[in-house]
KOLKOL-710027 format. One line per 8 residues: number of its first residue (from 1); their letters; for each residue x, y, z of N, C-alpha, C, O. Coordinates in Angstrom, 1 decimal. Example, Ala and Ser with C-alpha at 12.3 -4.5 7.8 and 13.67 -1.06 7.14 Angstrom:
// KOLKOL-710027
1> as> 13.2,-5.7,7.8,12.3,-4.5,7.8,13.2,-3.3,7.8,14.2,-3.3,8.5; 12.8,-2.2,7.1,13.7,-1.1,7.1,12.9,0.0,7.9,13.4,1.1,8.0;
This chain:
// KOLKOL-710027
1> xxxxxxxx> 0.8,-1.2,0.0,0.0,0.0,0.0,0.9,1.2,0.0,1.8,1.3,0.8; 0.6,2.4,-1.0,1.3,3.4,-0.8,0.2,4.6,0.3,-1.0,4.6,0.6; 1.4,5.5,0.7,0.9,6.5,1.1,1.3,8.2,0.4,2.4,8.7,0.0; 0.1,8.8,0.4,0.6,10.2,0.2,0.3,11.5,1.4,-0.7,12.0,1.7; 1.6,11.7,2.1,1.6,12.8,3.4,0.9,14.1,3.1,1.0,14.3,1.9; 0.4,14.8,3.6,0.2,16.2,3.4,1.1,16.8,4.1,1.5,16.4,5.2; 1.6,17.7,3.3,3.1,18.7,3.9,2.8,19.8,3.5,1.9,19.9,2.6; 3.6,20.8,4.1,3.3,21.9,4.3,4.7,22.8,3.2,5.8,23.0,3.9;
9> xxxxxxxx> 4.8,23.2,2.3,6.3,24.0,1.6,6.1,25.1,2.5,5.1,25.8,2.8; 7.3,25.0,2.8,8.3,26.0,3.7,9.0,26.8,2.8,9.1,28.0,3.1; 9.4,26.6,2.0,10.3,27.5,0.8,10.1,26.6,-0.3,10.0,25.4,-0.2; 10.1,27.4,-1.4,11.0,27.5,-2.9,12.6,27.4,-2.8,13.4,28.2,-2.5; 12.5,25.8,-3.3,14.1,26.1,-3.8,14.5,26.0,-5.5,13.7,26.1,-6.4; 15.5,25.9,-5.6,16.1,26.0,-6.9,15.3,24.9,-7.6,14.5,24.2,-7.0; 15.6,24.9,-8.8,15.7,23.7,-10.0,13.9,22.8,-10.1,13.7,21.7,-10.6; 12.9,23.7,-9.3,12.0,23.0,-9.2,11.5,22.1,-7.8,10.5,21.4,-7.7;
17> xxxxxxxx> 12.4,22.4,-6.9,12.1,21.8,-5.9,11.7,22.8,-4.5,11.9,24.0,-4.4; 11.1,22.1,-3.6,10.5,23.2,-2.4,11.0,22.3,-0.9,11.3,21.1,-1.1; 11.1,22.7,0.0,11.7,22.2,1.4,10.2,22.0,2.4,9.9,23.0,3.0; 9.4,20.9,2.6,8.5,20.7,3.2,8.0,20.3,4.4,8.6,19.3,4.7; 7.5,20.4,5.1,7.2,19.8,6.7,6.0,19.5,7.2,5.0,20.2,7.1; 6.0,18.3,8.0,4.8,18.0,8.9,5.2,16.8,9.6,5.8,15.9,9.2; 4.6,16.9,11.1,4.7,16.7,12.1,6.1,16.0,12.5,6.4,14.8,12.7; 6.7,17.1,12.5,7.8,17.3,12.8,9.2,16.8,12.2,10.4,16.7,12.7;
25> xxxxxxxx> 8.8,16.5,10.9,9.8,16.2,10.0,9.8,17.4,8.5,8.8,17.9,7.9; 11.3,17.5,8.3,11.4,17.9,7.1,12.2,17.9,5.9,13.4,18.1,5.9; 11.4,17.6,4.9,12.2,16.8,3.7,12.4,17.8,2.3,11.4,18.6,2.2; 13.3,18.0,1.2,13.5,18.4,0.0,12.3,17.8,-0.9,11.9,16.8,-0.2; 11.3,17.8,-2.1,10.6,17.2,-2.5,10.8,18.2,-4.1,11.1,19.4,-4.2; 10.3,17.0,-5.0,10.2,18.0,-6.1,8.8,18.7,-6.5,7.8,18.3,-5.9; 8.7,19.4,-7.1,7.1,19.8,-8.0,6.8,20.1,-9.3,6.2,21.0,-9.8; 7.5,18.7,-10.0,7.4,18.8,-11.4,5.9,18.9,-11.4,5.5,19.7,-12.2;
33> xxxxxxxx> 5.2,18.3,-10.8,4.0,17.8,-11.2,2.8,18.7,-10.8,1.8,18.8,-11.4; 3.4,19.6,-9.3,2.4,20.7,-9.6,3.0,22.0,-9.5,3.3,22.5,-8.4; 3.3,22.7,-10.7,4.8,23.8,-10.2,4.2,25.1,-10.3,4.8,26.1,-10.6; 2.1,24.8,-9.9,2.1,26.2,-9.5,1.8,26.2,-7.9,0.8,26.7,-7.5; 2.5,25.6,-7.0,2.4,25.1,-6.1,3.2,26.2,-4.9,4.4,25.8,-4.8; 3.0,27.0,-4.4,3.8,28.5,-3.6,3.8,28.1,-1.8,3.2,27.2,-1.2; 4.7,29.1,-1.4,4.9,28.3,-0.1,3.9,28.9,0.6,3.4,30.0,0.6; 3.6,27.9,1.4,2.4,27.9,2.3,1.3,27.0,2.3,0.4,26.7,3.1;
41> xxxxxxxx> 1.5,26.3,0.8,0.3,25.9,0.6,0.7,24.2,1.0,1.9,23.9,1.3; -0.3,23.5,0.9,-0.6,22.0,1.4,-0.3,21.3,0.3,-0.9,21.5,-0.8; 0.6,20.3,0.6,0.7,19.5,-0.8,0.5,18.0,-0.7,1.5,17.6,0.0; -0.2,16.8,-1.1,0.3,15.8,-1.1,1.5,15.0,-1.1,1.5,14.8,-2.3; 2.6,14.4,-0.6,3.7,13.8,-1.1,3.8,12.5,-1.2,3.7,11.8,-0.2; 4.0,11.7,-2.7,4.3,10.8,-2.4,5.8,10.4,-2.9,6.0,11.1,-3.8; 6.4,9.9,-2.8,7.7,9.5,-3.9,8.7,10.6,-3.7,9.8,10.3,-4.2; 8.7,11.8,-2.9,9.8,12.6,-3.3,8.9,13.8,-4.2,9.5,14.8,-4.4;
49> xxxxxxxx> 7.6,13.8,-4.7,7.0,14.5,-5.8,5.9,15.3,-4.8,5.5,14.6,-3.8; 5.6,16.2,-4.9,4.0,16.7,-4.8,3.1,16.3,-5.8,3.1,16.6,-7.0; 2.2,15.5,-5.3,1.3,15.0,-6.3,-0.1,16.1,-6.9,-0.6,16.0,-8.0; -0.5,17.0,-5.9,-1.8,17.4,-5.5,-1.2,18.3,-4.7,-0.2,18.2,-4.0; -2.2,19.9,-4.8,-2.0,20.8,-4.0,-3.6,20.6,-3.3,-4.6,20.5,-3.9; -3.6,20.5,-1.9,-4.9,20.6,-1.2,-5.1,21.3,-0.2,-4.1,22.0,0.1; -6.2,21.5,0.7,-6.4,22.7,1.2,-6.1,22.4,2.9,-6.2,21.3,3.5; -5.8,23.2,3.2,-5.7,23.3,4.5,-6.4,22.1,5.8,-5.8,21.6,6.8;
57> xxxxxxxx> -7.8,22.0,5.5,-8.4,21.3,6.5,-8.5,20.0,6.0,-8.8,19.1,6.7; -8.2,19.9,4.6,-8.0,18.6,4.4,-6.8,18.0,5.1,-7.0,17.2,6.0; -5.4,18.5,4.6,-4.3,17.8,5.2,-4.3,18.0,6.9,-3.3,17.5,7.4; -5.0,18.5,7.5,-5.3,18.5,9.3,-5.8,17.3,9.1,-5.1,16.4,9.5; -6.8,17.0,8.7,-7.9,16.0,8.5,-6.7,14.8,8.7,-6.4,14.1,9.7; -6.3,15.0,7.3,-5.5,13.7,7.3,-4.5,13.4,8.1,-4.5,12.4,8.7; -3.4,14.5,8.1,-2.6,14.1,9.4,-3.6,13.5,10.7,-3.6,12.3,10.5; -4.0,13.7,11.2,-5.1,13.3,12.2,-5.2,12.0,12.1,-4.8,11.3,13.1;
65> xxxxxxxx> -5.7,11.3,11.0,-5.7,10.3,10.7,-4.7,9.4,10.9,-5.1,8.3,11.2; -3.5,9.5,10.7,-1.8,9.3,9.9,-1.6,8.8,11.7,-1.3,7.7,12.2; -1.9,10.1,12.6,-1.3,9.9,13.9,-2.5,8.6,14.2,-2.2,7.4,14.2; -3.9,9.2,14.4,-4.3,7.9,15.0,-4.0,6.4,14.9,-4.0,5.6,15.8; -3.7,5.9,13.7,-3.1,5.1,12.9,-2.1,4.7,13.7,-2.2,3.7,14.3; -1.1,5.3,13.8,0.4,5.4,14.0,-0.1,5.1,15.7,0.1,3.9,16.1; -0.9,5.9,16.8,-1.1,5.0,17.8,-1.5,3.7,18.3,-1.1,3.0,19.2; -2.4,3.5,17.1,-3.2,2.0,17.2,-2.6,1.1,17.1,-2.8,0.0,17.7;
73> xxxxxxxx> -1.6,1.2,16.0,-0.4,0.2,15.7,0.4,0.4,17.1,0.6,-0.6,17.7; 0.8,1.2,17.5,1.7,0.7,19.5,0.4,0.5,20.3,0.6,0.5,21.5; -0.5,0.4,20.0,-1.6,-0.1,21.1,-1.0,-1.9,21.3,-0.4,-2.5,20.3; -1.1,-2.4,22.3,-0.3,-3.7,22.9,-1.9,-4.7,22.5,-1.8,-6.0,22.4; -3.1,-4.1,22.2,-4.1,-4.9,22.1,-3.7,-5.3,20.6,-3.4,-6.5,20.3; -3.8,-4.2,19.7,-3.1,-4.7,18.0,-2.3,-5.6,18.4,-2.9,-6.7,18.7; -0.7,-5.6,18.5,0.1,-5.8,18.2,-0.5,-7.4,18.7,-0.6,-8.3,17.8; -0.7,-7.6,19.5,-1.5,-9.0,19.9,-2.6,-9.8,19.0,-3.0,-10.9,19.0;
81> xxxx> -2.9,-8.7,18.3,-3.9,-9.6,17.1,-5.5,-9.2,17.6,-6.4,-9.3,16.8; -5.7,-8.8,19.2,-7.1,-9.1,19.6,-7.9,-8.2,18.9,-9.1,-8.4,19.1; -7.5,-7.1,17.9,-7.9,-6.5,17.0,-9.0,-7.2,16.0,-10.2,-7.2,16.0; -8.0,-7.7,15.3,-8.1,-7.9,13.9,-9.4,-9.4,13.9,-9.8,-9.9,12.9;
């Protein structure tokens, strides 16, 4: 299964690329694919690329999701299976 993060561009850099962040990481990415894409705005990432420029309460939305996710997997009941 792939995933695409919502990040935040922090800057414009050279050659097409922008410097991005969210929760609490941050990565170089390119924007061939959406290069009217300015900083501040919310972008999909997957691969290294901005896939998708989206709005604000979407990628909250989603991060939200990404964390709960990311708890449930260290919940000791998952990891146990009594989940699934």
């Amino acid at each position: 299964m792939c995933l695409a993060v919502p990040m935040q561009i922090q800057e414009l850099l050279d050659g097409g690329l922008a410097r991005v962040s969210a929760m609490g990481a941050e990565r170089n990415i390119a924007l061939d694919l959406t290069p009217e894409a300015k900083a501040g705005d919310y972008v999909l990432v997957h691969a290294g690329f901005a896939i998708e420029i989206v709005d604000e309460q979407y990628a909250a939305e989603t991060l939200e999701l990404i964390k709960s996710m990311a708890e449930l997997v260290d919940d000791p009941m998952f990891a146990q299976g009594a989940l699934s």
